[in-house]
N, C-alpha and C positions, 0 to 999 in steps of 0.2 A: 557407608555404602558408596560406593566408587559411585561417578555420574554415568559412565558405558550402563550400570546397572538399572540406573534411574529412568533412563530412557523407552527401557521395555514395558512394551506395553500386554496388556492379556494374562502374563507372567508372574503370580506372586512367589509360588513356592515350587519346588518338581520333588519327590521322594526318588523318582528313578537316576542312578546316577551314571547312565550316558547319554542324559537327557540332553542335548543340545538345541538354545535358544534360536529361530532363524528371523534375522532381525528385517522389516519389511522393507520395501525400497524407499529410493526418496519420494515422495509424496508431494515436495514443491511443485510448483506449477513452473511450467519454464517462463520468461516473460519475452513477449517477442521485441523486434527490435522496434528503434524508435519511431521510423517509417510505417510502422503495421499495428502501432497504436491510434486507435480512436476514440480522443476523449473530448469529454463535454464537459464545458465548464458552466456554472450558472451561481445567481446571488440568492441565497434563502436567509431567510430570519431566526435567530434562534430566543432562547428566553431571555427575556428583559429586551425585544425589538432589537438584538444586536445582529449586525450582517454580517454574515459568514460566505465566502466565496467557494465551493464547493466543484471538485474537481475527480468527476469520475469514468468509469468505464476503463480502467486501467488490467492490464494482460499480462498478471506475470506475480512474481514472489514477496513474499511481505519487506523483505529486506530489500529490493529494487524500489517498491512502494516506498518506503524509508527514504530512502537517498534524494525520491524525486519528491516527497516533501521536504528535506530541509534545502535543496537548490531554491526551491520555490518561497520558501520564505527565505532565503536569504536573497534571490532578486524582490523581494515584495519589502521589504525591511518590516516584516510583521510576526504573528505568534501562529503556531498553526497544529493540528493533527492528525494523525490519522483513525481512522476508525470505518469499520464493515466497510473495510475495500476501497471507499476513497478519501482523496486528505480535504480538509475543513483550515481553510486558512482565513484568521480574524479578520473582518472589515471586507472596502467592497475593491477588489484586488482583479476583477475579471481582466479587464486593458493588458493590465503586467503579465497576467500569467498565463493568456494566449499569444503577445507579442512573444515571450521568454518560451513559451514551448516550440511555436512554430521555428524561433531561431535554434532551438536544441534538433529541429528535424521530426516532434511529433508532427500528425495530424492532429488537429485539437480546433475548436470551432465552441462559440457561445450557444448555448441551449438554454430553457425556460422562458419567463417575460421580459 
């Protein structure tokens, strides 16, 4: 099965044969620009008391999400990921990755205690 086919969704089988597939638009979310993001950054704990520096409120497409967690760990030199919409990056990294965003031109500001 070709991957174009893979992709449809709703669609297992048609008997009618001028049945034509009409494939949905794109669905991505646009991501706005760097200026018109507002993200919050903050330190949470995870299992085994480990801190994880937590970077959310982010506007825009999985694959932008992507990119601005591996800038972020690579100015943080740490391990990171992402998951439900924001990235999780190892250890307590807040200092780096508000100083490293505000220079890339987000809005970005510490949140929690």
């Amino acid at each position: 099965m070709s991957k174009k086919n893979k992709n449809r969704i709703g669609v297992v089988y048609s008997t009618n044969p001028d049945f034509e597939y009409q494939e949905s638009g794109n669905n991505e979310q646009e991501t706005a620009g760097n200026s018109a993001q507002n993200l919050k950054i903050w330190l949470d704990r995870k299992g085994g008391n480990k801190l994880v520096t937590r970077v959310a409120d982010f506007k825009g497409n999985a694959f932008d999400l992507a990119v601005l967690k591996k800038s972020l760990q690579a100015a943080c030199g740490s391990g990171g990921t992402v998951k439900n919409g924001e990235v999780l990056l190892q250890g307590d990294h807040r200092d780096k990755v508000l100083d490293y965003l505000i220079k890339e031109g987000y809005q970005a500001k510490k949140a929690g205690g």
